[in-house]
C-alpha positions in Angstrom: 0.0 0.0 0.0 3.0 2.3 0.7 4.4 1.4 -2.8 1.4 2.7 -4.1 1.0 5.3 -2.3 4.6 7.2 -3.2 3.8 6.1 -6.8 0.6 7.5 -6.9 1.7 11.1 -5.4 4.9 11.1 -7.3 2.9 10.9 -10.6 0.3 13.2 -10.1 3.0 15.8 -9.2 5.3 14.9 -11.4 2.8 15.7 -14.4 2.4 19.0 -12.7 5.5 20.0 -12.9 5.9 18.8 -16.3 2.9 20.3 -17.4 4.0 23.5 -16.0 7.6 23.6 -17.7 6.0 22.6 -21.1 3.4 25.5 -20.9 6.5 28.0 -20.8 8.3 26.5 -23.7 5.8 25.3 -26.1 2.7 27.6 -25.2 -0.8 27.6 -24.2 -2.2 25.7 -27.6 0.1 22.7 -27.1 -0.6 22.4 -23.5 -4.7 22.4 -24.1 -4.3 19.7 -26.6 -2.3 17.6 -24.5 -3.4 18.1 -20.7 -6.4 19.9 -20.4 -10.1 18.6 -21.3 -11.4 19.6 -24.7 -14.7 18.8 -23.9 -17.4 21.1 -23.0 -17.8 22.2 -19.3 -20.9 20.7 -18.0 -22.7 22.2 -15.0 -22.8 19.6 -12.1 -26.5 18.7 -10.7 -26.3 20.3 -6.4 -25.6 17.2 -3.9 -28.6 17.2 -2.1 -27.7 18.7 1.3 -28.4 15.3 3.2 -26.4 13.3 0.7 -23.1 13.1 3.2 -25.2 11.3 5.6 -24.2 8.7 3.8 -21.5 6.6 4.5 -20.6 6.2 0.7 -19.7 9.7 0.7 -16.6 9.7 2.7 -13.3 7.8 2.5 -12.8 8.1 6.3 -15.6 9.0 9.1 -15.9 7.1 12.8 -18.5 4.7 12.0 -16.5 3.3 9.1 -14.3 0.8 10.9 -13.5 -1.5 8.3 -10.6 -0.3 6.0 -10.5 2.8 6.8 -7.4 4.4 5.3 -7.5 7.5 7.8 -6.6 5.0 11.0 -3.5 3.4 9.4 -0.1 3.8 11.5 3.1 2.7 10.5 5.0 0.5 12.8 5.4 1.7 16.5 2.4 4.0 16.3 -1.2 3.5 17.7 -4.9 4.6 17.7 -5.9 3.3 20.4 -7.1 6.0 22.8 -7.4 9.2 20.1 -8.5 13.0 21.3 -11.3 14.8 21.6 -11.0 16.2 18.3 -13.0 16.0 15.0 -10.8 16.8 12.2 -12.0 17.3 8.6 -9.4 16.6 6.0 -9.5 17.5 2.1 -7.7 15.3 0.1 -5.9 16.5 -3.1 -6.4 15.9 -6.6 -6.3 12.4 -7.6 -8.6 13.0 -10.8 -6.5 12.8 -14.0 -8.8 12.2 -17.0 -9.9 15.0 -19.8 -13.5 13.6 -20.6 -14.7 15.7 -17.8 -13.9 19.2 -15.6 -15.0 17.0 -12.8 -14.2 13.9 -11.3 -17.3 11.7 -11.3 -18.2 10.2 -7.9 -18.1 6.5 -8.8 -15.1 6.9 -10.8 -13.0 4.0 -9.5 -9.4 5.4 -10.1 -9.3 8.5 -8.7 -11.1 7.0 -5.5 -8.4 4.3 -5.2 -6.0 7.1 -5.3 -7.9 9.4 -3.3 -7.7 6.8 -0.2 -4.2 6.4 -0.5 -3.9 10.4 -0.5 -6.1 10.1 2.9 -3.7 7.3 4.4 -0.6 8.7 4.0 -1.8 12.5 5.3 -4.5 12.3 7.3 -3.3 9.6 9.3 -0.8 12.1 10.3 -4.2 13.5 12.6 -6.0 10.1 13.9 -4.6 10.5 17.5 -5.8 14.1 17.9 -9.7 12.6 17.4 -12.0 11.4 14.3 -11.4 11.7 10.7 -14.0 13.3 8.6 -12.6 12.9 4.7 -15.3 13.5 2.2 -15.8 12.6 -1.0 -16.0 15.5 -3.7 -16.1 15.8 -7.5 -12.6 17.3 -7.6 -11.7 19.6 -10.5 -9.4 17.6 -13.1 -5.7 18.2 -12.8 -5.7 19.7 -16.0 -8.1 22.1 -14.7 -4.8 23.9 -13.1 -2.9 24.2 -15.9 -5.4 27.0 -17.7 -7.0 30.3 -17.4 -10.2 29.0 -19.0 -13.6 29.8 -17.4 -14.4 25.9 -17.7 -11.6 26.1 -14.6 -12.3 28.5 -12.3 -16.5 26.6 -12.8 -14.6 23.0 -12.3 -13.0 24.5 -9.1 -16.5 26.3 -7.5 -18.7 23.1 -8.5 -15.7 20.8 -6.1 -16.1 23.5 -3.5 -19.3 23.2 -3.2 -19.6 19.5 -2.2 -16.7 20.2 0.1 -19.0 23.1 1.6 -21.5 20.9 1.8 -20.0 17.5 3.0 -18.5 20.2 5.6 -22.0 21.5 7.1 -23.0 18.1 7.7 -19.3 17.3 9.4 -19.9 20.5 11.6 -24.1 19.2 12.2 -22.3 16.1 13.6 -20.0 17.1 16.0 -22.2 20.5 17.3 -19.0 21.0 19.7 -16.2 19.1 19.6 -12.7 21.1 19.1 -11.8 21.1 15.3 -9.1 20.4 13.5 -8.6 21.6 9.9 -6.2 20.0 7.0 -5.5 19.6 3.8 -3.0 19.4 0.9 -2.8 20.6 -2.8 -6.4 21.4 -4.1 -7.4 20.5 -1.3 -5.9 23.0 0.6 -7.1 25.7 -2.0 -10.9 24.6 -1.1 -10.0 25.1 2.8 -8.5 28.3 2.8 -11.8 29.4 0.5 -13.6 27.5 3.5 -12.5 29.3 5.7 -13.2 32.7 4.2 -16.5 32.0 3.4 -17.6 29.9 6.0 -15.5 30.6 9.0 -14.1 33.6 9.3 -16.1 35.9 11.5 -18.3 33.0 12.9 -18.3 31.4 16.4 -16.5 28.3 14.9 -13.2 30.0 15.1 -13.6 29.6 18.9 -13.8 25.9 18.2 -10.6 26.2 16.0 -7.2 23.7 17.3 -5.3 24.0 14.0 -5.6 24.6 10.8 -2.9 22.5 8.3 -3.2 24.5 5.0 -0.5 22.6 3.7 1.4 22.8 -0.3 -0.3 25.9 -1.1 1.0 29.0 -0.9 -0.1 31.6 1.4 0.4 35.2 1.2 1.5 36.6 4.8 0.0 39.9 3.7 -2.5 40.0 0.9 -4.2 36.5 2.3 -4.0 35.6 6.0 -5.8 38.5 7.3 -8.9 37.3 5.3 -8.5 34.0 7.0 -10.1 35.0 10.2 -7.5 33.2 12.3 -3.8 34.0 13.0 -0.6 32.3 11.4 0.8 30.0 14.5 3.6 32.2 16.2 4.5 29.6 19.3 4.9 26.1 19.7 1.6 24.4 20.9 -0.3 27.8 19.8 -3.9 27.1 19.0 -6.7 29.1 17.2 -4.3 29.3 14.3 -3.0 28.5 10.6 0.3 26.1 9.8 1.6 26.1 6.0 5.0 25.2 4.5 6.2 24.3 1.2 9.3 22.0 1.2 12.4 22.0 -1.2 15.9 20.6 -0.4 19.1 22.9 -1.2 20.0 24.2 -3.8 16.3 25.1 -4.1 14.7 26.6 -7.4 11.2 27.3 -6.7 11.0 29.3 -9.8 7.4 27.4 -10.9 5.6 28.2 -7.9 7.2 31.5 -7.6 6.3 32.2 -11.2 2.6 31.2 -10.3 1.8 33.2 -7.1 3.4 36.3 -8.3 0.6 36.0 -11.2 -1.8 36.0 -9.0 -4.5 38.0 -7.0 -4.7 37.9 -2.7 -7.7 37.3 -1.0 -7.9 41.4 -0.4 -7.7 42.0 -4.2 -4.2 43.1 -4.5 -1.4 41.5 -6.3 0.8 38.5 -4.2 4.0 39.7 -6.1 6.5 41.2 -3.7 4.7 39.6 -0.8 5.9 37.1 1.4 5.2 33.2 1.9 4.1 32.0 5.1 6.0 29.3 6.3 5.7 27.8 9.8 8.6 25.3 10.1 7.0 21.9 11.5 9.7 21.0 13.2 9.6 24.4 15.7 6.0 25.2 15.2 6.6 28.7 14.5 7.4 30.8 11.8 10.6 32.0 9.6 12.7 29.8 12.2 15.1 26.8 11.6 15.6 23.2 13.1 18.7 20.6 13.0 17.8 17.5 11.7 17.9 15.8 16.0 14.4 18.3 16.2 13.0 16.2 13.6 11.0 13.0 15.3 10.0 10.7 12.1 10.0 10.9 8.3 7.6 8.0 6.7 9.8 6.2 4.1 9.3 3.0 2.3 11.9 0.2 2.7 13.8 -1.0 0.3 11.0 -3.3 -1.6 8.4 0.1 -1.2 5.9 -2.6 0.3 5.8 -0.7 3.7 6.9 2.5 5.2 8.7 3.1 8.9 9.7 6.6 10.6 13.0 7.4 10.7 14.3 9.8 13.7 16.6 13.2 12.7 16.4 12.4 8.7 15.8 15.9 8.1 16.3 19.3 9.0 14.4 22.4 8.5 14.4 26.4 7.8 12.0 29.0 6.5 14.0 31.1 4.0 12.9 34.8 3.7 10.3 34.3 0.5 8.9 31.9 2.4 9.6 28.6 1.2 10.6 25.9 3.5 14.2 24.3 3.1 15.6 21.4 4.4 19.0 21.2 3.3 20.8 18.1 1.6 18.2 16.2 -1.0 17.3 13.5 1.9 17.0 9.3 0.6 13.6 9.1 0.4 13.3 8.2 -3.3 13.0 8.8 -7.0 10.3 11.3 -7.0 11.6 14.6 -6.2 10.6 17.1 -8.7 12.6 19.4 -10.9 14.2 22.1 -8.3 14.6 19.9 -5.2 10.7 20.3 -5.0 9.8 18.1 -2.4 5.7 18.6 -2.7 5.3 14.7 -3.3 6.4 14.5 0.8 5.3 17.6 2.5 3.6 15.5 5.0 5.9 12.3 5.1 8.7 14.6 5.8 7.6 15.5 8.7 4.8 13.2 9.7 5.8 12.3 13.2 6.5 15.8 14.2 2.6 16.8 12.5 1.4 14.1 14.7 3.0 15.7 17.8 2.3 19.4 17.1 -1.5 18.8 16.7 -1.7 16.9 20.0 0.3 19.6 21.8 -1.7 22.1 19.9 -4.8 20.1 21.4 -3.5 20.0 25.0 -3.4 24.0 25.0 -7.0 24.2 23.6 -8.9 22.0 26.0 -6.6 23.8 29.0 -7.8 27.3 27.8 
């Protein structure tokens, strides 16, 4: 499952990439033909708004106790007395086909890959409490690689069952402490969650942490539309965690390229603005961490059958535009992307020290 897992995320972001680099070379025309759908946007019937109490709308919920990929734990970690918490995780794209904008519910591929997505992330979260992990009709991945209006509909129509699977999470636990994560598109749907449908509200009370993780965040023209703060201490709660990894010598040119095209959540420009990073190996912003701070990386053994955590594999810093660096290219395989882009493991990186910093995060929540 591990095997597939790395392979499955390695792919997806390795077309990215590749997508992205043939856009600049050969041009808009070339890169419709070959990535994005040719077909006609069609506009997606409403999910009724009782259609998540359904079972067979979600990857990972409590009463789904039978292969549930949200309660795996590699060796030496257990589930067996979790938190308090309900957490509500938004997995990224795993929807590659061009015969639609959206990802068809019962399309079996993109679910298979969707559960791995939720095993090797979200499991990251399944001591702090419950998994919520909904099932959406994602946008296509080729829905990111163009300015047409079939995109930007693809994205809103995915938003909204992700709005919707998300007042039916929040109907179900009325006032349990919440814990908010994501990755990828997934993480662009939660930070427009939480401008739309928590910012301002009585739910940021209810807030732990929010993991807005492999999507750039800008510091000035974004957070302060967020309603909650960017994490400033270890074990802080009420607040937002993001961080984008690349070893050294890091070229982060793509990305760069990207968000300096773009528009802030305040309708200004992100060029010339600054990244947030909050290094999760410290907890806390624009700081840096020797590899003995980090407690367990999730890599696959030598056959990439299983995965184990390895203690102080890799070290940490937030550079000043924001990006988070972590030195020498660390062993963990063959997919690191062009640039020492280390996307594919933003969360298997780290995982060990995620799974520590939302309990601890948790601890100061239920003290306050």
């Amino acid at each position: 499952m591990a095997r597939k897992f790395l392979y499955v995320v390695a792919i997806l972001t390795m077309l990215a990439v590749a997508a992205a680099f043939v856009y600049r070379i050969w041009g808009e025309q070339l890169m419709t033909a070959a990535m994005v759908p040719s077909v006609e946007y069609e506009p997606l019937q409403s999910i009724e708004p009782n259609a998540y109490a359904s079972a067979d709308m979600w990857y990972a919920r409590p009463d789904i106790v039978q292969d549930n990929p949200a309660l795996w734990t590699p060796e030496g970690e257990t589930v067996d007395n979790p938190g308090p918490a309900s957490v509500f995780y938004i997995h990224p794209t795993s929807y590659l086909e061009r015969t639609h904008w959206n990802a068809p519910l019962d399309d079996p591929e993109s679910a298979d890959r969707a559960r791995l997505f939720v095993r090797g992330q979200a499991s990251a979260f399944n001591a702090a409490g419950d998994i919520w992990a909904p099932r959406y009709r994602q946008a296509t991945f080729g829905a990111f690689l163009t300015g047409k209006r079939e995109a930007r509909l693809a994205l809103d129509a995915a938003y909204a069952d992700v709005l919707t699977a998300f007042n039916y999470f929040l109907e179900r636990n009325p006032g349990q402490p919440l814990i908010l994560a994501a990755h990828s598109q997934g993480s662009l749907h939660l930070l427009r969650l939480l401008r739309e449908r928590v910012a301002g509200t009585p739910l940021t009370s209810r807030i732990v942490a929010v993991y807005v993780v492999g999507w750039p965040i800008s510091i000035e023209n974004d957070l302060p539309a967020l309603g909650l703060p960017a994490c400033r201490k270890k074990g802080q709660s009420g607040c937002i965690l993001s961080w984008q990894s690349f070893a050294e010598p890091a070229d982060p040119g793509t990305v760069q390229t990207a968000f300096d095209a773009s528009t802030g959540f305040n309708g200004k420009p992100r060029k010339g603005t600054r990244i947030l990073c909050i290094n999760p190996l410290t907890g806390v912003p624009d700081s840096a961490a020797a590899a003995s701070r980090n407690l367990g990386t999730m890599k696959p053994d030598e056959a990439m059958e299983d995965a184990e955590i390895v203690r102080s594999a890799v070290s940490a810093r937030c550079d000043r535009n924001g990006y988070l660096l972590i030195g020498d290219p660390p062993d963990l395989g063959p997919y690191v992307l062009p640039g020492n882009n280390y996307h594919v493991y933003d969360y298997a990186l780290f995982w060990a020290n995620i799974r520590a910093d939302v309990t601890e995060r948790l601890k100061t929540f239920l003290a306050h």
